[in-house]
C-alpha positions as CSV (number, residue, x, y, z in Angstrom):
1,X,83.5,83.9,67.4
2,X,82.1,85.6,64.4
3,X,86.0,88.1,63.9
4,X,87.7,85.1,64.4
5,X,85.8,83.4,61.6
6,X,85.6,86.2,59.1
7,X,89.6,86.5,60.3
8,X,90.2,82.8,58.9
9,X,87.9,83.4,55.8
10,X,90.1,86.5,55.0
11,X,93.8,83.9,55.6
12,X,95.3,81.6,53.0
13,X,94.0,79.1,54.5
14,X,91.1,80.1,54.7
15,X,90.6,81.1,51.0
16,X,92.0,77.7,50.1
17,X,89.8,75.9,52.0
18,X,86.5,77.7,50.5
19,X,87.9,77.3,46.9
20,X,88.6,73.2,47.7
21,X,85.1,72.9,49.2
22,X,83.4,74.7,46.2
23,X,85.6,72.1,43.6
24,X,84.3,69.3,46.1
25,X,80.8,70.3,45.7
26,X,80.8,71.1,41.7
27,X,82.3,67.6,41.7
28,X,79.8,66.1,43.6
29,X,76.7,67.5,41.9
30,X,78.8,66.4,38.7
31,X,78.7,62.6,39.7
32,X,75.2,63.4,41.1
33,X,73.6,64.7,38.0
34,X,75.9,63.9,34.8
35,X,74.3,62.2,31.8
36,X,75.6,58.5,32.1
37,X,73.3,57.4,29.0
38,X,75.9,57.4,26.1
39,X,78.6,55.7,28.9
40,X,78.0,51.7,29.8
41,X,77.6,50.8,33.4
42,X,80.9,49.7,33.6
43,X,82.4,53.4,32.6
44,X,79.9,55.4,34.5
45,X,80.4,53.4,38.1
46,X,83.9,54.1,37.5
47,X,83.8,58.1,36.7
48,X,81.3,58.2,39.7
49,X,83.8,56.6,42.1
50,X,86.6,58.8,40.5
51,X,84.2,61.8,41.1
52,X,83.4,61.2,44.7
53,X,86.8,60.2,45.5
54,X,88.4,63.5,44.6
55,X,85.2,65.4,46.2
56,X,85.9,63.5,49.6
57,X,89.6,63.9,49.5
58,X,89.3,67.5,49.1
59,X,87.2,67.6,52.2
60,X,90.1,65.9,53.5
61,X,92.7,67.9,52.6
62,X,90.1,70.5,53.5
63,X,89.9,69.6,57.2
64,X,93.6,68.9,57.3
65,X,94.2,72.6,56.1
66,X,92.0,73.6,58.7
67,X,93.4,72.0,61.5
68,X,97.1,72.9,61.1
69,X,96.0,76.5,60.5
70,X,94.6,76.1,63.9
71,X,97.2,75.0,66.1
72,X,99.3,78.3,64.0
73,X,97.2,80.7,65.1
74,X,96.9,78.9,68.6
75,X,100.7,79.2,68.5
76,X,101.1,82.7,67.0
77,X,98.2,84.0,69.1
78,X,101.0,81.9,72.2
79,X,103.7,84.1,71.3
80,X,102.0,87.5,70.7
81,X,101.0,87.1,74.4
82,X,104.5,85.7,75.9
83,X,105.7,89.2,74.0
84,X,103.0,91.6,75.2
85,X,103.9,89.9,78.8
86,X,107.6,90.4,78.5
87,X,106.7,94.4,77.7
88,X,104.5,94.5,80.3
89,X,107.4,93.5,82.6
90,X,109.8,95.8,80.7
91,X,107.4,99.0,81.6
92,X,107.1,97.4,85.0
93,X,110.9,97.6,86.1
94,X,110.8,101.7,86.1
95,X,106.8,101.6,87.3
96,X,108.4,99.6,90.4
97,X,110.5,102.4,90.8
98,X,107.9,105.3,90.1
99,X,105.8,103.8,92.7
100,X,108.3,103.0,95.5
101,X,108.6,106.9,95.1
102,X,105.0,107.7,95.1
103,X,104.3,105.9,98.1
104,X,107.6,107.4,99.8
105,X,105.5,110.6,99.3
106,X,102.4,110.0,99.7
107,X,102.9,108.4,103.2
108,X,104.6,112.0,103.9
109,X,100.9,114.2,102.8
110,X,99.0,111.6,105.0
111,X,101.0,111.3,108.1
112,X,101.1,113.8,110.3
113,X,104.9,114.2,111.6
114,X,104.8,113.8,114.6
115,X,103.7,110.0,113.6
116,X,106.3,109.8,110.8
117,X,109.0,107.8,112.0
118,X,106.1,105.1,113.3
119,X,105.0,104.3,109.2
120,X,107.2,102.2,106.9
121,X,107.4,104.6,103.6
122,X,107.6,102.5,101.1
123,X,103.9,100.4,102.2
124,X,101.0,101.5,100.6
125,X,97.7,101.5,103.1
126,X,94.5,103.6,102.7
127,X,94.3,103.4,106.8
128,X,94.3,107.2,107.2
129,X,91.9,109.8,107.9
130,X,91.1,113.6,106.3
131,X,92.9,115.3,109.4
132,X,96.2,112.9,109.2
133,X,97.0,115.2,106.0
134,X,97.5,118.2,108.6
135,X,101.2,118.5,107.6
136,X,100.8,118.3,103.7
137,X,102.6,121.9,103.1
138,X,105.0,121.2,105.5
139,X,108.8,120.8,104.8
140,X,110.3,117.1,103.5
141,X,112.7,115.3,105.6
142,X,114.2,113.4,102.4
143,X,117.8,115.0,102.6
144,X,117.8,113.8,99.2
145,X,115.1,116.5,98.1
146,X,116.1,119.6,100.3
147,X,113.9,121.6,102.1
148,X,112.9,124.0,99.4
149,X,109.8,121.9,98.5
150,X,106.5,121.3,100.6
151,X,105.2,117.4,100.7
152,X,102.7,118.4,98.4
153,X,104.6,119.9,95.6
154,X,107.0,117.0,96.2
155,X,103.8,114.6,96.1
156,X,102.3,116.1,92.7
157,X,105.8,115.4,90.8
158,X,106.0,111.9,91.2
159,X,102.0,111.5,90.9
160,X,102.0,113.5,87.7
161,X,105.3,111.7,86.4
162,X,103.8,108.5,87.1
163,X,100.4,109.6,85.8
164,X,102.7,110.3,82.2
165,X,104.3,106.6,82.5
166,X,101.0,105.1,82.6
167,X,100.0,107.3,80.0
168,X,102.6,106.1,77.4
169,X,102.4,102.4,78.5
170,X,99.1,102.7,77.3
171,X,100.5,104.0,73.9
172,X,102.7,101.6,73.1
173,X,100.9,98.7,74.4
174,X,98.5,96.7,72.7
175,X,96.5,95.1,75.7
176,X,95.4,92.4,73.3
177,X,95.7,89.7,76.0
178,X,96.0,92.3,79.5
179,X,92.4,94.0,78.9
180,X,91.8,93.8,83.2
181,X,95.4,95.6,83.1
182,X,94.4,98.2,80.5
183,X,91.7,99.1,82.5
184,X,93.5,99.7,85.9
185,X,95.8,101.9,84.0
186,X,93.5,103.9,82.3
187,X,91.5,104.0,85.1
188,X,94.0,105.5,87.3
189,X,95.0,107.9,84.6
190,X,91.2,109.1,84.4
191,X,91.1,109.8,88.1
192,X,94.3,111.4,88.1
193,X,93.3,114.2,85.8
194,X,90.0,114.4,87.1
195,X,90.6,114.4,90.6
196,X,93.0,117.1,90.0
197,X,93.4,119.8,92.3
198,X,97.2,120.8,92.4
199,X,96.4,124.1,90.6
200,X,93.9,125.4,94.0
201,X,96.4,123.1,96.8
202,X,99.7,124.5,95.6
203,X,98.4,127.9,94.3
204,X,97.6,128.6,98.1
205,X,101.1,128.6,99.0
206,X,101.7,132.3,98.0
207,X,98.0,133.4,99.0
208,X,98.1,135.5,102.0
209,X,95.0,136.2,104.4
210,X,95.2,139.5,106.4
211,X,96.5,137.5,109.6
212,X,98.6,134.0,107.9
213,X,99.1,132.0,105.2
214,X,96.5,130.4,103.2
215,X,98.5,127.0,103.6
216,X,98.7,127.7,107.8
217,X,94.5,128.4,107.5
218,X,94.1,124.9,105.4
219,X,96.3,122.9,107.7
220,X,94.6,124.2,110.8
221,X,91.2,123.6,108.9
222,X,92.1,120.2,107.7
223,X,92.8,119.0,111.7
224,X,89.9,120.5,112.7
225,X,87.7,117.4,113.5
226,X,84.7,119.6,114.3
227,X,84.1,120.0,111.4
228,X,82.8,117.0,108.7
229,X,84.5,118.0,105.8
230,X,83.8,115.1,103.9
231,X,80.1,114.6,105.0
232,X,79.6,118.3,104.1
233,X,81.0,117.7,100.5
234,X,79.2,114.4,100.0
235,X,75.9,117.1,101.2
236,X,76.8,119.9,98.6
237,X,77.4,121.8,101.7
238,X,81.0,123.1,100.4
239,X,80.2,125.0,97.1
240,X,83.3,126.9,96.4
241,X,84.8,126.6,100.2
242,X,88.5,126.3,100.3
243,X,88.1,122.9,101.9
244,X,86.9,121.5,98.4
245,X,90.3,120.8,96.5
246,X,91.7,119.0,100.0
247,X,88.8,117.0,100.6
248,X,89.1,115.9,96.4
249,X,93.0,115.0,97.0
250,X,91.7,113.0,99.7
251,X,89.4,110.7,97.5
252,X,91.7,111.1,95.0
253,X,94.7,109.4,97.2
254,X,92.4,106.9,98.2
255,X,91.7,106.1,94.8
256,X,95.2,105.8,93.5
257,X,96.2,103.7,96.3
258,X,93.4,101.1,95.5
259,X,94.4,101.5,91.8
260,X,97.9,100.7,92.2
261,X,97.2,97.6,94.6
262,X,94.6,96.2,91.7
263,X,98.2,96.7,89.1
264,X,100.8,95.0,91.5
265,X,97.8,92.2,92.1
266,X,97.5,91.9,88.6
267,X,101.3,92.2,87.7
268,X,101.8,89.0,90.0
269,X,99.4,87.0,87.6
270,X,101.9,87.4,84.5
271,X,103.8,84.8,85.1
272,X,101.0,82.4,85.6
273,X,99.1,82.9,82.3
274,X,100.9,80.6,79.9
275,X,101.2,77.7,82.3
């Protein structure tokens, strides 16, 4: 309340309206307090009148001023928010995309696969457990990608591209009017980077142990259910085990996919704002 006042103050308006209402009051104290001895009765009700006329129709015109200036702003403030809208929905078009892709992806890391052909790709769900990411270095089965590239390294591309989307959204977007969305993006941006673990995860792919492959180790470890990975990280247990940057991509992904359901939610609600 007290921006938006000093905000009219600082406008034309504004400014007019302060200099009217200090003429109106000069005026006033003039027909209050002016020496009406050398004027006969006749002369001074009539200067008086004239006086307080002119101080009440300034008042007026002052309220008059006032109110249009109002329902401008109202109207300008209308249209700054139809056009942050429409560039919200702009960015949205290729987010849509970015996202069909990340949850193409991410379904792969979490879904073990022999279970594959049982999960619709392109649903987001947060239904799956630490050991269903088993399969995370194995091979994709998206002709379109090869079969040079592990899920993982396939994974981290589109969740770092997306990450850099949000990331320039946020740049060239205002939020005047979207705070709740600013903060889901930002949000998921913040987690991204510091939840990040693809340096440890994908740097094990040309780490060797004396018998296998530091990714064959991690996959067997990660379907272990003997062991409670997550309760022993939640305990402190883990320290610098190798189980540490898997169990962190596993809140991480849990994260993101609550993140992204809080920006379609809130992406739905666009429409509905100016009504």
């Amino acid at each position: 309340m007290v921006n938006k006042m000093k905000k009219w103050i600082k406008s034309a308006a504004g400014i007019v309206s302060i200099t009217l209402f200090v003429i109106s009051i000069i005026l006033l104290l003039v027909a209050i307090y002016l020496d009406y001895e050398n004027f006969s009765e006749k002369v001074t009700n009539n200067i008086s009148n004239i006086l307080f006329n002119l101080a009440t129709n300034l008042l007026g015109i002052i309220v008059t001023i006032s109110f249009v200036q109002y329902f401008i702003d109202r109207q300008n403030e209308k249209d700054e928010h139809i056009e942050e809208n429409s560039k919200i929905k702009r960015y949205d078009r290729f987010m849509n995309v970015l996202m069909i892709r990340y949850s193409m992806y991410l379904n792969c890391v979490v879904t073990p696969i022999k279970r594959r052909s049982t999960i619709n790709p392109l649903k987001l769900s947060s239904q799956f457990e630490f050991e269903d990411m088993c399969d995370l270095y194995e091979r994709s089965l998206y002709l379109c990608e090869g079969i040079s590239k592990a899920l993982i390294e396939l994974f981290y591309e589109i969740e770092e591209i997306l990450r850099n989307y949000m990331i320039d959204m946020i740049q060239n977007i205002d939020f005047k009017y979207n705070k709740e969305l600013e903060k889901i993006i930002m949000e998921f941006v913040e987690k991204s980077i510091g939840y990040d673990m693809r340096g440890a995860i994908l740097g094990n792919m040309t780490v060797y142990t004396s018998k296998e492959k530091m990714t064959e180790t991690a996959m067997k470890y990660i379907k272990d259910t003997s062991h409670d990975w997550l309760g022993m990280a939640e305990r402190g247990e883990l320290k610098s085990n190798m189980m540490v940057p898997y169990v962190q991509l596993y809140k991480l992904l849990k994260i993101e996919i609550k993140l992204i359901e809080n920006y379609k939610n809130y992406i739905a609600t666009l429409d509905n704002q100016l009504q």
